[in-house]
Every structure is written in structure tokens, then in C-alpha cells.
C-alpha positions as a Python dict, from the first residue, in 0.01 Angstrom:
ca = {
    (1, 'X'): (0, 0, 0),
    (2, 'X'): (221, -293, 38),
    (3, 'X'): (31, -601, -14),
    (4, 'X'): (281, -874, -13),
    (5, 'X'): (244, -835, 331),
    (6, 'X'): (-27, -1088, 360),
    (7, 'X'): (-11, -1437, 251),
    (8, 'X'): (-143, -1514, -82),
    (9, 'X'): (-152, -1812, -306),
    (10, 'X'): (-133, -1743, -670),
    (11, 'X'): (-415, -1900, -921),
    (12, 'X'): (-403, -1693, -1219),
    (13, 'X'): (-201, -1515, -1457),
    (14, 'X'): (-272, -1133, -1422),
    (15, 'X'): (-328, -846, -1547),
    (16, 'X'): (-678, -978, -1672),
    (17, 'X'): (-764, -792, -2010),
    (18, 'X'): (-894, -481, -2037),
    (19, 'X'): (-1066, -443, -2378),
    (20, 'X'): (-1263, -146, -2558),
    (21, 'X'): (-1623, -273, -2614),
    (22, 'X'): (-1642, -99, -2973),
    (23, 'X'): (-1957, -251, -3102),
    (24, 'X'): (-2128, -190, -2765),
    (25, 'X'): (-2018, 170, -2742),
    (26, 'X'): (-2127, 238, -3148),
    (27, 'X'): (-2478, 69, -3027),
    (28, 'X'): (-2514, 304, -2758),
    (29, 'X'): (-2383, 643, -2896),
    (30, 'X'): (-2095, 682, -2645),
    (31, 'X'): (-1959, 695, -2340),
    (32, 'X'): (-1666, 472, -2497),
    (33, 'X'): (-1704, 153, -2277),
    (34, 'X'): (-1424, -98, -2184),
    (35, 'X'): (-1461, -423, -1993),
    (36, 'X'): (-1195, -557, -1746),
    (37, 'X'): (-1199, -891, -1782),
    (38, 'X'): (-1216, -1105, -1416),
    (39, 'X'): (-1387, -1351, -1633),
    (40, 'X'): (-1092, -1458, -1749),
    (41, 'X'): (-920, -1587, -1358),
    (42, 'X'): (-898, -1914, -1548),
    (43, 'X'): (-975, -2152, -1249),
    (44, 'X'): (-1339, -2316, -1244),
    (45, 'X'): (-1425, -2123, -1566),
    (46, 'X'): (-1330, -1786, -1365),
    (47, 'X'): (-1454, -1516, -1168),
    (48, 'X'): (-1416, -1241, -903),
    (49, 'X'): (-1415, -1467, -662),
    (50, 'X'): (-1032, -1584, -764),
    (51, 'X'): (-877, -1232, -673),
    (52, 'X'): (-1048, -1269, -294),
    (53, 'X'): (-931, -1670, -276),
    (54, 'X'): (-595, -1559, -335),
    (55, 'X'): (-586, -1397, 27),
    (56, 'X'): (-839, -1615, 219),
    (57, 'X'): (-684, -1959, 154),
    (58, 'X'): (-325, -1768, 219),
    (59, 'X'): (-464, -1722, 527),
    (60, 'X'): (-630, -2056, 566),
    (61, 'X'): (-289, -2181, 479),
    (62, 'X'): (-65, -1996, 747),
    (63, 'X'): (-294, -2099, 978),
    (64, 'X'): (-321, -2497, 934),
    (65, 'X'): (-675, -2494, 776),
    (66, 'X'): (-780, -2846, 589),
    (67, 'X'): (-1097, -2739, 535),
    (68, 'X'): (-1299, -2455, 386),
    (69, 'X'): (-1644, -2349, 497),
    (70, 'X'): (-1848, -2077, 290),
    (71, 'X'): (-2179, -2034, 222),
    (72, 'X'): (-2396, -1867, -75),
    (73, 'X'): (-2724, -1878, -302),
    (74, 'X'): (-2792, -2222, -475),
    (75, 'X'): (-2676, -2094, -767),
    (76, 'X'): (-2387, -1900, -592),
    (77, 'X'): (-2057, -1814, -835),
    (78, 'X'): (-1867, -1753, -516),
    (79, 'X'): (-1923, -2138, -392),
    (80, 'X'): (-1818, -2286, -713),
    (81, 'X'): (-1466, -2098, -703),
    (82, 'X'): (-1469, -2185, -333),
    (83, 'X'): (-1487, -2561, -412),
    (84, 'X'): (-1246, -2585, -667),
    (85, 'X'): (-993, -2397, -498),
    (86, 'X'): (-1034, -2620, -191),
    (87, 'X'): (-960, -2904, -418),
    (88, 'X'): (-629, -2747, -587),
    (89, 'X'): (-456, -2697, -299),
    (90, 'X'): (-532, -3020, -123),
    (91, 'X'): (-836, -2923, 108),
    (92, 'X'): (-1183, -3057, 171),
    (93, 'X'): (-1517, -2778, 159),
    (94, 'X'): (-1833, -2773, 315),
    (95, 'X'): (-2079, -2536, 109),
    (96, 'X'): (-2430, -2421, 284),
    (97, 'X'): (-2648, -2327, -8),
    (98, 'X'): (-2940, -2126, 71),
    (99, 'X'): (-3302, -2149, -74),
    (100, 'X'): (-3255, -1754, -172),
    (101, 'X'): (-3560, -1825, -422),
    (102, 'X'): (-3835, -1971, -454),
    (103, 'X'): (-3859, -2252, -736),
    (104, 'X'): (-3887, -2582, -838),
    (105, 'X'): (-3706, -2539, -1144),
    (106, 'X'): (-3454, -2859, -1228),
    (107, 'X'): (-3214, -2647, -1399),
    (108, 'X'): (-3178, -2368, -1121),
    (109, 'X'): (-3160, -2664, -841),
    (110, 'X'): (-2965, -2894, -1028),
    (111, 'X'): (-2711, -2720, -1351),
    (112, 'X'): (-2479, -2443, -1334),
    (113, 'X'): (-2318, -2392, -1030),
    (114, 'X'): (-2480, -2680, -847),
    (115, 'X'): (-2324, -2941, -1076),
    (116, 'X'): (-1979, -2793, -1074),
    (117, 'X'): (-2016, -2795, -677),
    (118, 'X'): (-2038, -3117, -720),
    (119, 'X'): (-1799, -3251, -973),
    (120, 'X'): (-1574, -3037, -706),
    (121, 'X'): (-1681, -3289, -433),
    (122, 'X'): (-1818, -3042, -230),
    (123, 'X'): (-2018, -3108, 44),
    (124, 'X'): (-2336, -2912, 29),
    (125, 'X'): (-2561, -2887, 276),
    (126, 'X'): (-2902, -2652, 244),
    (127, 'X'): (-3034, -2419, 427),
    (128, 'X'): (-3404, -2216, 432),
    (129, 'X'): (-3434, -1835, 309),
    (130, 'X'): (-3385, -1567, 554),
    (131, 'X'): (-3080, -1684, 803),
    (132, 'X'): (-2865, -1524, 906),
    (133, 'X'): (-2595, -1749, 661),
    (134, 'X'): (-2246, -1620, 774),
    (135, 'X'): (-2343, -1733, 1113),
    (136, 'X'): (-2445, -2068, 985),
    (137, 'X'): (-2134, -2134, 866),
    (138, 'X'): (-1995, -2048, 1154),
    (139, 'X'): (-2172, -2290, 1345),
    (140, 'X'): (-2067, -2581, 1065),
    (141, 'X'): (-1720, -2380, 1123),
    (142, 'X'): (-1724, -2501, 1552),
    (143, 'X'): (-1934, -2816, 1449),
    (144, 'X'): (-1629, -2956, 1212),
    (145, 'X'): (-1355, -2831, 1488),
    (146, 'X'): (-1567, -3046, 1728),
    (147, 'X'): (-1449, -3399, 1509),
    (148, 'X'): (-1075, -3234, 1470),
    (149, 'X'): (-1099, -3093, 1163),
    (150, 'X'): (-882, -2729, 1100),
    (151, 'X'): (-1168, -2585, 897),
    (152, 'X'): (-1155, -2163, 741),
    (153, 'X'): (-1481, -2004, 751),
    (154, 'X'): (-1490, -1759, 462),
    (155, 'X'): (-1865, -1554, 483),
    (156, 'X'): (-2045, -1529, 197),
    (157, 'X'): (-1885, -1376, -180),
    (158, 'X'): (-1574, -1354, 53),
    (159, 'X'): (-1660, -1038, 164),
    (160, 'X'): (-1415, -985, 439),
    (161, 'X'): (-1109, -723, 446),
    (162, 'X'): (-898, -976, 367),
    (163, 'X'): (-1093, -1071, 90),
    (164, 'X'): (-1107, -707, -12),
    (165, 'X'): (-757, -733, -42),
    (166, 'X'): (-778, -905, -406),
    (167, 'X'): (-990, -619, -553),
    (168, 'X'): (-734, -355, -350),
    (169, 'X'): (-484, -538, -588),
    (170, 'X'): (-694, -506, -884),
    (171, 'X'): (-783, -143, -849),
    (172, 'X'): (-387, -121, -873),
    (173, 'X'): (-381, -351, -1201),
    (174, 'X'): (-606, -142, -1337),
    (175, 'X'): (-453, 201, -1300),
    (176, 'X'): (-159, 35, -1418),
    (177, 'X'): (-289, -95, -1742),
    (178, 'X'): (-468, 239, -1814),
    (179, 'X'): (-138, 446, -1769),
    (180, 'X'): (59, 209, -1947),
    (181, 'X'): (-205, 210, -2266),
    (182, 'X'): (-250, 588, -2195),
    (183, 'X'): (-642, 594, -2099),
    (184, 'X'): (-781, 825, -1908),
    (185, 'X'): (-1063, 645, -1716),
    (186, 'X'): (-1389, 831, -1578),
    (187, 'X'): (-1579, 586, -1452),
    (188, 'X'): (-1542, 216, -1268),
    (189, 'X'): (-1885, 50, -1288),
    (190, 'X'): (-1976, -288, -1130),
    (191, 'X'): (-2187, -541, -911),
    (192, 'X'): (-2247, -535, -598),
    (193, 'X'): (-2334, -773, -359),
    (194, 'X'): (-2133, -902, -54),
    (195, 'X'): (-1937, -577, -80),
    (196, 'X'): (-1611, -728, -136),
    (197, 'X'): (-1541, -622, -492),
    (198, 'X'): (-1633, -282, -474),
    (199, 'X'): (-1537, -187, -134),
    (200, 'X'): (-1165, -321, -262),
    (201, 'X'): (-1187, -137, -556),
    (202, 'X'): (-1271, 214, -401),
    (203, 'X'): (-960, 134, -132),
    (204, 'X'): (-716, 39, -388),
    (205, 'X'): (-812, 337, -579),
    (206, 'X'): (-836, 584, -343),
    (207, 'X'): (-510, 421, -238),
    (208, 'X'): (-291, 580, -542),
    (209, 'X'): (-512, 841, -551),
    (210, 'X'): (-675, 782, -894),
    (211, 'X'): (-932, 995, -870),
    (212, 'X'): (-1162, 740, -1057),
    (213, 'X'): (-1559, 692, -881),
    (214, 'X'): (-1670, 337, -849),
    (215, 'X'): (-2040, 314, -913),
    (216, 'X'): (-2191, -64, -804),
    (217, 'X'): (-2500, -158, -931),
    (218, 'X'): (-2684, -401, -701),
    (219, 'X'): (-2818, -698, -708),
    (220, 'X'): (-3013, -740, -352),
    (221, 'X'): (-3009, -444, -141),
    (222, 'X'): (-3175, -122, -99),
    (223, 'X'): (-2922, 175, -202),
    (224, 'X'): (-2909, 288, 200),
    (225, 'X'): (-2828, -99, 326),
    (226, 'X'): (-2564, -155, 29),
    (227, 'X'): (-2373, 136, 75),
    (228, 'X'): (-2383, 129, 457),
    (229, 'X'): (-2196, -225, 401),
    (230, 'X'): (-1997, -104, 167),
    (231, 'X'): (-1886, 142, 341),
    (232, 'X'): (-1842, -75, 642),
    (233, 'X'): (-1577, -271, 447),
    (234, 'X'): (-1411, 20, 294),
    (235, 'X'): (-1303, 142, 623),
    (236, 'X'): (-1215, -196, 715),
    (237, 'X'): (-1026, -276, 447),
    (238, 'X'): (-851, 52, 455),
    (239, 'X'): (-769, 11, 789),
    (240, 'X'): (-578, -335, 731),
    (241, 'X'): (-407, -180, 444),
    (242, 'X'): (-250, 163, 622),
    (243, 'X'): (-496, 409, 376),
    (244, 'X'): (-451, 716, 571),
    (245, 'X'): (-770, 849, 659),
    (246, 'X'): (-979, 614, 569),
    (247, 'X'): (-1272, 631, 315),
    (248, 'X'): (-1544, 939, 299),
    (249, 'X'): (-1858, 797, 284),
    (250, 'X'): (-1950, 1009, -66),
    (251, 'X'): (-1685, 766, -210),
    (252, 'X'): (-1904, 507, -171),
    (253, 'X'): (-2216, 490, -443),
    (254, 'X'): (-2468, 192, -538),
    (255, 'X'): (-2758, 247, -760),
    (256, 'X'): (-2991, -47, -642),
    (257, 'X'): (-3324, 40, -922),
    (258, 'X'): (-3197, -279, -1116),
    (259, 'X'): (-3275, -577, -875),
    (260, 'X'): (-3627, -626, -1006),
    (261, 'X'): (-3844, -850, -813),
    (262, 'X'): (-3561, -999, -594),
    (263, 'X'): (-3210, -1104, -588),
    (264, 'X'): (-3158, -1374, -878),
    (265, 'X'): (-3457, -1274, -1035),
    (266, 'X'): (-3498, -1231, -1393),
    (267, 'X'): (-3559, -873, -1528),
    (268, 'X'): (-3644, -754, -1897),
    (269, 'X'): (-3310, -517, -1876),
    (270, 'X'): (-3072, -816, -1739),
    (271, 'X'): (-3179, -1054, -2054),
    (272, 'X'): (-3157, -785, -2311),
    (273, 'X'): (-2810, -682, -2161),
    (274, 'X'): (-2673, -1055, -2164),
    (275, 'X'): (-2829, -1090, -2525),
    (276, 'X'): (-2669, -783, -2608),
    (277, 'X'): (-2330, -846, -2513),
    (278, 'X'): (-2343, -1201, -2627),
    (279, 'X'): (-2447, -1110, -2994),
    (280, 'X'): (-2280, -759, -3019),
    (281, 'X'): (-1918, -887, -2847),
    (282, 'X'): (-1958, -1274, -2801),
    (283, 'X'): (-1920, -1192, -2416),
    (284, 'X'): (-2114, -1381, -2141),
    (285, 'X'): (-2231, -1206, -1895),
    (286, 'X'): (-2414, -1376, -1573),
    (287, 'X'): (-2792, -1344, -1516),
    (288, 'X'): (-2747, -1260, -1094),
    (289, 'X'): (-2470, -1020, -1086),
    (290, 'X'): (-2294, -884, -1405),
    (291, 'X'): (-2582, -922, -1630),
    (292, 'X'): (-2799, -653, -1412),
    (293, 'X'): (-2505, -443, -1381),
    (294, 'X'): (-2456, -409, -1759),
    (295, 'X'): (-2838, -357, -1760),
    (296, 'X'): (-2799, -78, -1508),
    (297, 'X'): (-2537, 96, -1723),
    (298, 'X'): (-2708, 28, -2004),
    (299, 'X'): (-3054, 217, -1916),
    (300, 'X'): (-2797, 518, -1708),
    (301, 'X'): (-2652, 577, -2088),
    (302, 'X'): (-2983, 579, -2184),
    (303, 'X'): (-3079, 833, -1968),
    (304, 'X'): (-2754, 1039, -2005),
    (305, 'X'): (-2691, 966, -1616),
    (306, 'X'): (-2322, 821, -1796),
    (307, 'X'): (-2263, 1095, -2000),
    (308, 'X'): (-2148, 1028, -2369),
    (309, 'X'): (-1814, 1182, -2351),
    (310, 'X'): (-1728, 969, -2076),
    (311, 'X'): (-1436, 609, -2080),
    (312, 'X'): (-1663, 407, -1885),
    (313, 'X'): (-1462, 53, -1759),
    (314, 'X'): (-1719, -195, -1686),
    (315, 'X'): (-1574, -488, -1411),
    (316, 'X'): (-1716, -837, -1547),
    (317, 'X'): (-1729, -1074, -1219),
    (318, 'X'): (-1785, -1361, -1439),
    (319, 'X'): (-2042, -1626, -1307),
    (320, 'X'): (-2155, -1727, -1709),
    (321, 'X'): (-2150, -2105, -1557),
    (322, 'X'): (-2522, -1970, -1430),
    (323, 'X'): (-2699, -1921, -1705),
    (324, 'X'): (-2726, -2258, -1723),
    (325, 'X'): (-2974, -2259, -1432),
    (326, 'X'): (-3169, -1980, -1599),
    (327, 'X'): (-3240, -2206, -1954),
    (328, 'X'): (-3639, -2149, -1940),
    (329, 'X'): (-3579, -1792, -1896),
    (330, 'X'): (-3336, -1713, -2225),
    (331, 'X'): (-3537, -1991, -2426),
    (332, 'X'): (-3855, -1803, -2397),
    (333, 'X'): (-3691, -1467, -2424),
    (334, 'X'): (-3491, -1607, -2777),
    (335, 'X'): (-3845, -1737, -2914),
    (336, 'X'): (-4024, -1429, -2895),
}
């Protein structure tokens, strides 16, 4: 795979670390558990969005855009990274925020995410549960090119091939830090959402023929609907990117029992896993995405689903900026 064949700004300085998580893997008995660290893509506090931003605004750029469009959850991670990106490299951004849950809560509505939007200069408009989003913002998308603006739509989590592209690139950085630091790695665990990160990750591995699964945990979806798009994207993806044959469906896996009630909603496992990794590694995880996919590994080492002998790397998408829309939540979990 030859990826400097698409355009590509640059935002961050790579490889991100990969780090064993000893105290985490003596709490649990084994497997022994690293964490790759796409918290650490520096710009607006970081995330996985930075890997897919690096290919969507190099296409936005060769193609005149002065304007990004996306769209997300209130408290979406991708949005904020969208925003700030817009604003480094000179461009406005129109955000469509949708009422994904249900609450009246000042901090959700107002902290986290939503703020940073904001000190971004984004302009947000909202939008009720249950549209169909990505064609929303294609409608802002036509409605902006109507007063002569160049706008880039970029669907939601920028989960397109080309955004698949970053985490193609990253299944690459991995292998190469792991042969470098001699680690023979069983196991790729993540969230998954949009699709983007973990249908780039199973290209980009099955592109140099690593051998390594990718389990996503989700954060939305039913297993059959998450790995269908998955999937979906996978081939895509692998078609931009020359992988010869493709992707076998069986390479695509999502265990979806961790959701809970709905997506963003609080779950028992998801607070004890961000507690955990805060007081056991002084790592934040994210209470939508990362924090119910460490509870989801969690609970499948539990079970012996991971098994103990196993090097397990977990992929931290970042998105800590959000607990600060879940305060009531951790307060009330810390005082009892």
C-alpha cells in the first residue's frame, strides 16, 4: 500500500506511544495489555479523529474547499477535532449536532465538547434524534454552495474510505513499532462507531499481512448492523488502496453487549473502567467510546473470552474532553 498517493496534511508527530499497561494487566491476571496511544494526536487535546483529518482536509484542500461541514452527537469528539482543524488551516466549519439523547443536563448541553466547538468558532446548528445526519449535512453542504461558499462535507466520525485511510496508516505504525520493540501482538481491540477506525485498521493490517484480529467493541449498534458497515468500509477502503482481494467478511468482528441503554449512555462497566484506568495508570479514557470499550475488554478477561496468555493492544480514540459533560454521573459514582 502506497499511501502518499493521496493528499494529506500533517497535524501530529507520529508514531503515537504504545505503552504496556502493567498495573492494569497485574489487576486483571493477564492477558498482558498495551494501549496505543491516539490520545496523544496533540491538536484540540487529541483523538482518532486527527489520523482521518489528515486525508479529508487533503482532500478538501486539492479541491478548493473553504469550508468544512460534518455532523455528530452533541457531545461528539469527532466535531471538536473537526472545528479546530478547520481553524488551523485557515477554513470556516459548520457543525450539525444532533439531540442523540435525551436530557436537560447543563453540563452534557453546554461543557466538553460543546464549549470547545465553540471557542473553535464553529457554527453549530441542531438537529432532532433520528435523521438521517450525513444527509443533513449534505443539504447544509448544497445550501452553503448556493451563497458561493467551496464547502467539504465530511459524514459523521469521518467515516469515509478516505478517512479510513488514517487508521490504514496506523495499522502500519503499529506493526512497525511492535517489530521494532520485538512484540508479538494477538489481539487489536477498540471502539466502534462510524466504522472508520476499525474498518482502517483491519485494511492496513490485512494489508502487510499481520495476521493480527481487530475486535471493536460498540458503542450504538447491534453486532449484525455494525459489522455489516464495517464491512461495507473495509471493502471500500480496500478497494481505494489496491488490497488484493479485498476483505473476508470473518475479518470483520464487533461485540455490541456493552452499549447499555443507548449510545452515550452511562453503564456500571464504562465508569468502573474509566475509574480504573484513571487510578491504576492516570489514563483518561472517554465515557461514549473508549471508556465502554475498555469495559468490554475488561468483563471478556473476566470471562476468559481474552485469554490470559494473550498481548492484547487496546486503541485509545481519546475524547477525555467529554467527561466533562458526564460530571453528575462520576460525582455520584465517586461518593458512593
Amino acid at each position: 500500500m502506497h499511501l502518499a498517493r493521496f493528499p494529506r496534511v500533517r497535524m501530529f508527530p507520529t508514531p503515537t506511544p504504545l505503552e504496556r499497561l502493567d498495573n492494569l494487566t497485574r489487576e486483571l491476571g493477564g492477558p498482558e495489555i498495551w494501549i496505543k496511544r491516539d490520545d496523544c494526536t496533540v491538536v484540540a487535546t487529541g483523538g482518532n479523529k486527527i489520523r482521518k483529518l489528515e486525508y479529508l482536509v487533503g482532500a478538501a484542500r486539492a479541491e478548493g474547499a473553504d469550508h468544512l461541514v460534518t455532523q455528530g452527537a452533541v457531545q461528539s469528539n469527532h466535531v471538536r477535532q473537526t472545528a479546530a482543524v478547520a481553524r488551523r488551516f485557515g477554513m470556516k466549519c459548520t457543525a450539525l449536532l444532533e439531540h442523540r439523547i435525551e436530557t436537560n443536563d447543563r453540563d452534557y448541553l453546554n461543557s466538553g465538547n460543546v464549549l470547545l466547538d465553540r471557542l473553535f468558532d464553529c457554527a453549530i446548528e441542531y438537529r432532532a434524534a433520528g435523521l438521517d445526519m450525513n444527509a443533513e449535512a449534505e443539504a447544509k453542504g448544497a445550501a452553503l454552495r448556493e451563497t458561493g461558499a467551496k464547502p467539504y462535507v465530511i459524514p459523521g466520525g469521518g467515516s469515509n474510505p478516505v478517512g479510513a485511510l488514517g487508521y490504514v496508516g496506523c495499522a502500519q505504525e503499529l506493526m512497525q513499532q511492535a517489530d521494532e520493540m520485538g512484540l508479538r501482538i494477538d489481539r487489536v481491540v477498540t471502539a466502534t462507531g462510524s466504522a472508520g477506525t476499525q474498518a482502517g485498521l483491519v485494511v492496513g493490517l490485512a494489508g502487510c499481512n499481520a495476521g493480527v484480529p481487530v475486535l471493536g467493541i460498540g458503542v450504538r449498534l447491534p453486532k449484525d448492523r455494525q459489522e455489516a458497515n464495517v464491512h461495507r468500509l473495509a471493502e471500500a477502503t480496500a478497494e481505494l488502496v489496491g488490497v488484493r482481494g479485498g476483505v473476508p467478511r470473518g475479518a470483520v468482528e464487533a461485540n455490541c453487549d456493552y452499549v447499555g441503554p443507548g449510545y452515550g449512555q452511562p453503564t456500571p462497566g464504562m465508569i468502573e473502567a474509566v475509574l480504573m484506568l484513571a487510578r491504576l495508570e492516570g489514563v483518561l479514557l472517554d465515557p461514549v467510546y473508549s471508556g465502554k470499550a475498555m469495559a468490554g475488554m475488561i468483563d471478556l478477561i473476566r470471562k476468559g473470552a481474552i485469554g490470559k496468555g494473550e498481548r492484547v493492544v487496546f486503541l485509545h480514540t481519546g475524547g477525555a474532553v467529554g467527561l466533562f459533560g458526564y460530571t453528575g454521573v462520576f460525582e455520584q459514582a465517586m461518593a458512593s
